[in-house]
C-alpha positions in Angstrom: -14.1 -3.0 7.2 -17.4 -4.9 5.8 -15.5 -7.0 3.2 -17.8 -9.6 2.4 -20.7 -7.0 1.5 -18.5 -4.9 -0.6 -17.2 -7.8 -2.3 -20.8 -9.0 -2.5 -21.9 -5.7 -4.5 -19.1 -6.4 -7.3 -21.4 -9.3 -8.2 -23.8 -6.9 -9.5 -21.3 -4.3 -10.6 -20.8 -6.4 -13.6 -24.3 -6.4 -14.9 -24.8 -2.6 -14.2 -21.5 -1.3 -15.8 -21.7 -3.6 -19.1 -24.2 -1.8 -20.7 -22.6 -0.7 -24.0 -22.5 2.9 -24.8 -21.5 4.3 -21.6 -19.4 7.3 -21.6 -17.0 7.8 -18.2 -18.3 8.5 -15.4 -21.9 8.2 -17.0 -23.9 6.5 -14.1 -26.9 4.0 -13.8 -29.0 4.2 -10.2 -29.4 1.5 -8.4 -30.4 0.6 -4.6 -28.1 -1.6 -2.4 -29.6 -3.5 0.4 -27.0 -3.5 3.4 -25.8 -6.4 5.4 -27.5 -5.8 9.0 -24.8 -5.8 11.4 -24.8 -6.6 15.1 -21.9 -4.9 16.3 -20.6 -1.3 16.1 -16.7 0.2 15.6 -17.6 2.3 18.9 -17.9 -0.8 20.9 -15.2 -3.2 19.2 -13.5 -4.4 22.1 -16.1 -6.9 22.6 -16.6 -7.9 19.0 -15.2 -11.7 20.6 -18.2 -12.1 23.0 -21.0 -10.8 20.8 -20.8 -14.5 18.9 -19.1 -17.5 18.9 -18.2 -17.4 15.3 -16.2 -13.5 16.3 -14.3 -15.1 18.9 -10.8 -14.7 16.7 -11.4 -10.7 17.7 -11.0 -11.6 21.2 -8.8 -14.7 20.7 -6.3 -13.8 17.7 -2.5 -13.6 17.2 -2.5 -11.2 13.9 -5.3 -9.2 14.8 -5.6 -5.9 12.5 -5.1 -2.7 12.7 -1.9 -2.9 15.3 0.3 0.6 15.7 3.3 1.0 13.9 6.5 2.6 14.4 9.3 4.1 12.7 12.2 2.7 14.3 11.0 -0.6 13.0 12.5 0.3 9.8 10.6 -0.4 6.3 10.2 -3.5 4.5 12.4 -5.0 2.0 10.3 -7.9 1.7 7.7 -9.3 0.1 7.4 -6.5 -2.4 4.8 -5.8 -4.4 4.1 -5.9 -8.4 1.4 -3.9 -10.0 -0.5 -5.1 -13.5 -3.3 -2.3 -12.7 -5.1 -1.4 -16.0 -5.6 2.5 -16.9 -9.6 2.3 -16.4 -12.1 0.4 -14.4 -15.0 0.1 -14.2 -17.5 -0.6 -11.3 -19.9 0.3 -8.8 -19.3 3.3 -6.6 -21.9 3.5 -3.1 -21.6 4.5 0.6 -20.7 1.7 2.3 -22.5 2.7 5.2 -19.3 4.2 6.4 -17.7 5.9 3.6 -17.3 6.3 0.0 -17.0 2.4 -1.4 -16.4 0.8 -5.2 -16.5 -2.9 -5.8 -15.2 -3.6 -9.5 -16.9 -5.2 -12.2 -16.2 -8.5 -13.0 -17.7 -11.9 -15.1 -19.2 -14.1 -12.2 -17.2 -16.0 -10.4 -13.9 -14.8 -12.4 -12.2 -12.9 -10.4 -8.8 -13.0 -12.3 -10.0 -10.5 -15.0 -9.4 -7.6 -12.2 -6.4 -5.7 -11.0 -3.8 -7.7 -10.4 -1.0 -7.7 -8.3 1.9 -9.9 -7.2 3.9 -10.6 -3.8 5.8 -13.3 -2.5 4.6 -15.4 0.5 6.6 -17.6 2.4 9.1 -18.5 -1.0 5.9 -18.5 -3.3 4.4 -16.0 -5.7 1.2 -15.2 -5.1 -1.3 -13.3 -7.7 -4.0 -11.3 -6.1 -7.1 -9.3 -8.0 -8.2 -5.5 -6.7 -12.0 -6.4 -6.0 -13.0 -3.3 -4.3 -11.7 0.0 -2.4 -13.4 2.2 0.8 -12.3 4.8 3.3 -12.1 5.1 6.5 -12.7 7.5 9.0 -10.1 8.2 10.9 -7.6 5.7 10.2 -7.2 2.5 11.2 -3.6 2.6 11.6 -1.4 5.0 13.2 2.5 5.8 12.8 4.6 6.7 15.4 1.1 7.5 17.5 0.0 10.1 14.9 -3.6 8.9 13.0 -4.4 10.5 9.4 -8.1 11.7 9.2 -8.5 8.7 7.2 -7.1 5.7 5.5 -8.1 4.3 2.0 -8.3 0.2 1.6 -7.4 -1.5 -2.1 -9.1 -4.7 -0.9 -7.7 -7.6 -3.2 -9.1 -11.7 -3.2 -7.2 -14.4 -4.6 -8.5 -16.5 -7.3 -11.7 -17.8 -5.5 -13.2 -14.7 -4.3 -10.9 -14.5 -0.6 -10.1 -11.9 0.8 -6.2 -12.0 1.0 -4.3 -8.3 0.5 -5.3 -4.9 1.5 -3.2 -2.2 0.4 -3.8 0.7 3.4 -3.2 4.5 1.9 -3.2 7.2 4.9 -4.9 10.0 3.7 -4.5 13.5 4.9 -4.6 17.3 3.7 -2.3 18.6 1.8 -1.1 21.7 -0.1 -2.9 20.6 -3.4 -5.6 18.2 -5.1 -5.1 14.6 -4.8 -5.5 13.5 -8.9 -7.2 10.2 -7.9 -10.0 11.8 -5.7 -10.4 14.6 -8.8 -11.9 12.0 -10.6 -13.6 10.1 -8.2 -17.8 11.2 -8.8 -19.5 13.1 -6.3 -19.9 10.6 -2.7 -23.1 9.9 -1.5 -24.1 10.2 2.3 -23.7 7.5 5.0 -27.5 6.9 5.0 -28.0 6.6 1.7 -28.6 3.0 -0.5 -27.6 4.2 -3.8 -25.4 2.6 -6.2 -24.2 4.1 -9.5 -22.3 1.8 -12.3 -19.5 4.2 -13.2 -16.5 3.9 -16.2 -13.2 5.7 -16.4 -11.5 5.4 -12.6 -7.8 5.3 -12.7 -6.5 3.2 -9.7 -3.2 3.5 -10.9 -3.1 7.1 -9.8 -3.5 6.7 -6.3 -0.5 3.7 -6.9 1.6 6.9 -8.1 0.8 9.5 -4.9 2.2 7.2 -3.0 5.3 6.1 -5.1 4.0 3.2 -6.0 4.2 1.4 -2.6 7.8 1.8 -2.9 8.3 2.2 0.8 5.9 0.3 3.2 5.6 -1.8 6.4 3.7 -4.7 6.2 2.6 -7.5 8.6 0.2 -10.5 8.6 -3.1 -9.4 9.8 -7.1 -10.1 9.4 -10.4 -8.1 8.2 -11.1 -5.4 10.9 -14.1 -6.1 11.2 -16.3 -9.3 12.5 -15.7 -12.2 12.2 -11.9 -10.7 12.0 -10.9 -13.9 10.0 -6.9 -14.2 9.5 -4.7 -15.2 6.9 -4.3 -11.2 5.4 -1.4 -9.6 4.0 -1.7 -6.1 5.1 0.6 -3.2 3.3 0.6 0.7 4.8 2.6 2.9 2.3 5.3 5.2 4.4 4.1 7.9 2.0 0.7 9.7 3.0 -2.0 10.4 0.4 -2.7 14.0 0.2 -5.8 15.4 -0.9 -6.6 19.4 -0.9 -9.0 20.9 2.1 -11.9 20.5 0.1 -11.5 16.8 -1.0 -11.3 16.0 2.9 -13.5 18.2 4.1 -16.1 16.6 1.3 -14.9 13.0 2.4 -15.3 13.1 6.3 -18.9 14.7 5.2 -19.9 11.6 4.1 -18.1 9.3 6.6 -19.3 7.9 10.2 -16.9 6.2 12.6 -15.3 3.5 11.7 -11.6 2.7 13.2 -11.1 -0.5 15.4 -9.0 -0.1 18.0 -5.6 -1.0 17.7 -4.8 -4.3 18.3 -1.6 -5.1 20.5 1.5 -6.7 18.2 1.8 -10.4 19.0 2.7 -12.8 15.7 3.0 -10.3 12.9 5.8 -10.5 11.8 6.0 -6.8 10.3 8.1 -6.3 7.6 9.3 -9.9 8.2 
């Protein structure tokens, strides 16, 4: 995942979705200028010899996404707290790779966001939701099966870093997900448009999953260069389900973009 330049597009999320006036879902145009990228998911085993600065891809001991398994049980640790607000607002694009939204936010204040709490090492931590994108497929499998994709709630601490990702598998189901019912309509892979949108409810993707009630969760690192550690990773047991038509209309929009696995060395899942 291209953290840094969705996080990077909340900067001018704020300044496109304060306008006042503007009814849900009403949308402003704008263009997004991608980060050029000199690597590709196809190729990612050899993300660590591409640059010196991506040799933790090669060289890392929490190294993300890793497989995980049901006999290793579920986590009764660091548990996490939600203070999500009903609405928020933001800017919702193709990350190149899927549909993407970085949150509005005051510059450089990221603790008017989302927020949500865990404990670290005997410590509570507060973390802010600064953006959310798909995958396609999923990063992470389960007992070696792989959803058709997997939804990341990317949240920074209070100086902008990335520290959290909540991971939602997402799969078809019998019936409409109510969180992708009122996402707006994706754009393509290819295209650089960025509209400033009102009204999302993040808290209702929270409920198709129970709430994170039941997760494994290890320490891990951005999947993608320079693969940077220090994460707190989440994957809810529970699998998102959306309706044939909401996947069908996802993967439309999607291009490849699952590392590959990463063998388990110090993660300490669901320590």
């Amino acid at each position: 995942m291209s953290l840094l330049s969705i996080i990077s597009f909340g900067l001018l999320a704020f300044q496109a979705s304060a306008c006042p006036g503007l009814a849900k879902r009403q949308s402003v145009n704008q263009t997004i200028v991608r980060e050029e990228r000199d690597w590709a998911y196809e190729a990612s085993y050899d993300w660590g010899r591409l640059r010196p600065e991506y040799e933790l891809c090669q060289t890392g001991t929490q190294q993300s996404p890793i497989p995980l398994r049901l006999d290793q049980g579920l986590s009764r640790n660091h548990i996490p707290h939600f203070d999500y607000p009903t609405d928020v607002t933001g800017d919702f694009y193709n990350w190149g790779f899927g549909p993407a939204m970085a949150l509005s936010h005051p510059d450089d204040d990221w603790t008017t966001l989302p927020s949500m709490t865990f404990d670290e090492d005997g410590v509570n931590e507060t973390v802010y939701l600064a953006s959310w994108h798909i995958h396609a497929p999923a990063d992470h499998t389960v007992a070696a099966d792989r959803s058709k994709a997997e939804m990341h709630f990317v949240h920074v601490d209070a100086d902008g870093h990335e520290r959290v990702v909540l991971a939602f598998r997402v799969d078809p189901g019998n019936a409409p997900s109510t969180f992708f019912s009122n996402v707006p309509e994706y754009t393509t892979f290819n295209d650089t448009t960025q509209r400033s949108i009102d009204g999302i409810n993040v808290n209702q993707a929270l409920n198709e999953v129970q709430m994170f009630n039941d997760f494994w969760t290890y320490r891990g690192s951005l999947t993608s260069p320079p693969c940077r550690e220090g994460m707190r990773w989440y994957l809810a047991r529970q699998i998102l389900f959306v309706s044939d038509t909401q996947m069908q209309d996802m993967l439309r929009v999607c291009t490849y973009s699952a590392r590959a696995e990463q063998e388990v060395w110090g993660h300490q899942i669901n320590q």
